[in-house]
C-alpha positions in Angstrom: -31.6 40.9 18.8 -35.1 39.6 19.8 -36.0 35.9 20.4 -37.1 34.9 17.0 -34.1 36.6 15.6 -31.7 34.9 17.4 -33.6 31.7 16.7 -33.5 32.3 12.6 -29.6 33.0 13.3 -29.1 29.7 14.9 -31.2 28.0 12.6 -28.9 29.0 9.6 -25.7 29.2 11.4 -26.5 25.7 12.3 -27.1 24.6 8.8 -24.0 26.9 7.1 -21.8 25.1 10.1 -22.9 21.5 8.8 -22.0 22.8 4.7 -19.1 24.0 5.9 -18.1 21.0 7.9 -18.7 18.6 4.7 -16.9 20.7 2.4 -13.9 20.9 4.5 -13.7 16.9 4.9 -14.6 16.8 0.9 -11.7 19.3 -0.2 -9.3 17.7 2.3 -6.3 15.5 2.2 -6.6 12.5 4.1 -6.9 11.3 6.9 -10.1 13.5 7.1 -11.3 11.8 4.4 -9.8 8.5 5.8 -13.4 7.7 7.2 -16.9 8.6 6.3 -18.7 10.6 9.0 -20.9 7.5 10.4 -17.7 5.4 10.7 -16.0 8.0 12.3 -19.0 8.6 14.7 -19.1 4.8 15.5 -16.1 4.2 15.8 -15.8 7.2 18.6 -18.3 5.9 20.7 -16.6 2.7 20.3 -13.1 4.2 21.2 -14.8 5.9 24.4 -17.5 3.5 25.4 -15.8 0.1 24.7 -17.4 -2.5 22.8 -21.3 -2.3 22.5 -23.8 -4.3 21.0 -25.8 -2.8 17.6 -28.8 -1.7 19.6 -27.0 0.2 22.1 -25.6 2.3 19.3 -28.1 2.9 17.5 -30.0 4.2 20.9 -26.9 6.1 21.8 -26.5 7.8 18.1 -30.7 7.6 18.1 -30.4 5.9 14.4 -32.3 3.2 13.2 -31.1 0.1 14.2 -31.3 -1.1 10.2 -29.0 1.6 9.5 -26.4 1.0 12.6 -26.5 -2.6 10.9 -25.6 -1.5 7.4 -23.0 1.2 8.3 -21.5 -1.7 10.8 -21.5 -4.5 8.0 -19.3 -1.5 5.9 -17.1 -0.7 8.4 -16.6 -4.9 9.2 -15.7 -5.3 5.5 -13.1 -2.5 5.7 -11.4 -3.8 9.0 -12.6 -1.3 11.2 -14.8 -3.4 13.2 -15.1 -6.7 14.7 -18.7 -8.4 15.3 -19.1 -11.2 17.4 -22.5 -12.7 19.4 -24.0 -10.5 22.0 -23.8 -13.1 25.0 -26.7 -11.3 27.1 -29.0 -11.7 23.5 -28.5 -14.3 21.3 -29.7 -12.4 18.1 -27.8 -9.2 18.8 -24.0 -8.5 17.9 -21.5 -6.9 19.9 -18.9 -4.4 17.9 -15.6 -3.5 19.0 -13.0 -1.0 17.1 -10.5 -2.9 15.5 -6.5 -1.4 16.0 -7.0 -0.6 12.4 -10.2 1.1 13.3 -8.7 2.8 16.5 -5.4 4.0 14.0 -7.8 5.1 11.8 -10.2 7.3 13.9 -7.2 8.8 15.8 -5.9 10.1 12.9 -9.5 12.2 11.7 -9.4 13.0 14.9 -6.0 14.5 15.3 -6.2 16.1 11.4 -9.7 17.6 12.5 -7.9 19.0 15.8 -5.2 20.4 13.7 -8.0 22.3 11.4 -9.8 23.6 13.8 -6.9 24.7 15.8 -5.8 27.1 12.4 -9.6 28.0 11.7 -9.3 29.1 15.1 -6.3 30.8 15.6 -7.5 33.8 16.4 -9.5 33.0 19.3 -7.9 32.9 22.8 -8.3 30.1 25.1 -11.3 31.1 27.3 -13.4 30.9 24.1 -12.5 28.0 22.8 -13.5 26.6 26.1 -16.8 28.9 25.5 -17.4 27.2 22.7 -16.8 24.0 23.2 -19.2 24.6 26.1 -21.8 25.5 24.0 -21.4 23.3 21.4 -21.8 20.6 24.2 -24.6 21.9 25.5 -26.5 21.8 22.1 -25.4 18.7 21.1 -26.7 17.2 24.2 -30.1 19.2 24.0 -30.5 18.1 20.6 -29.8 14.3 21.4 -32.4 14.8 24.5 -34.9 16.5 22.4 -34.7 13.4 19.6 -35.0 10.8 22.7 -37.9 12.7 24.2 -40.3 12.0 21.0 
């Protein structure tokens, strides 16, 4: 397979990956349905990075900081997320999970683990590690490459 071949392949495996992903949250049970996918990105970072102020996230998921707002205000009304004044900037907020929140992204995360561990049955350790690899590695490009314009 040349270059440009390769690169239409990724291009619509890409895209067929994010369909599939979608309608596998729509046509599931909960919990994956249990949070919508920029909760459940939120509240992630949140989980791993601690609480953070609305800026920070939207430079870390390289959103709009309009938007971080909105999805945030959402997720406060659901209980997922406590706000409270950014002490270093008097005009900014500061998020943190909530234990609903936490409960809540846990479980997604453990029903999404369970999925993919079926969808992959087939597949023996050393390439799940493979791709989790390069699944990293695009992911990070991809943030790098958004950052970079």
């Amino acid at each position: 397979m040349d270059d440009e071949s390769a690169l239409g392949s990724i291009e619509t495996q890409v895209a067929m990956l994010i369909r599939l992903g979608e309608a596998t949250r729509r046509s599931s049970p909960r919990p994956h349905r249990a949070l919508d996918r920029a909760a459940y990105v939120i509240l992630r970072l949140l989980r791993e990075s601690g609480p953070q102020n609305i800026s920070a996230v939207a430079n870390r998921l390289s959103l709009d900081g309009s938007t971080v707002t909105r999805q945030v205000s959402a997720m406060h009304r659901e209980g997922l997320v406590h706000r409270s004044p950014d002490p270093d900037d008097g005009r900014g907020t500061v998020i943190a999970a909530t234990d609903r929140g936490l409960e809540q992204v846990e479980a997604v995360s453990k029903a999404r683990r369970e999925l993919y561990d079926v969808v992959l049955k087939d597949w023996n350790p050393q390439e799940r590690r493979e791709l989790a690899a390069v699944l990293e590695r695009l992911t990070h490009d991809m943030d790098a490459y958004i950052k970079s314009r």
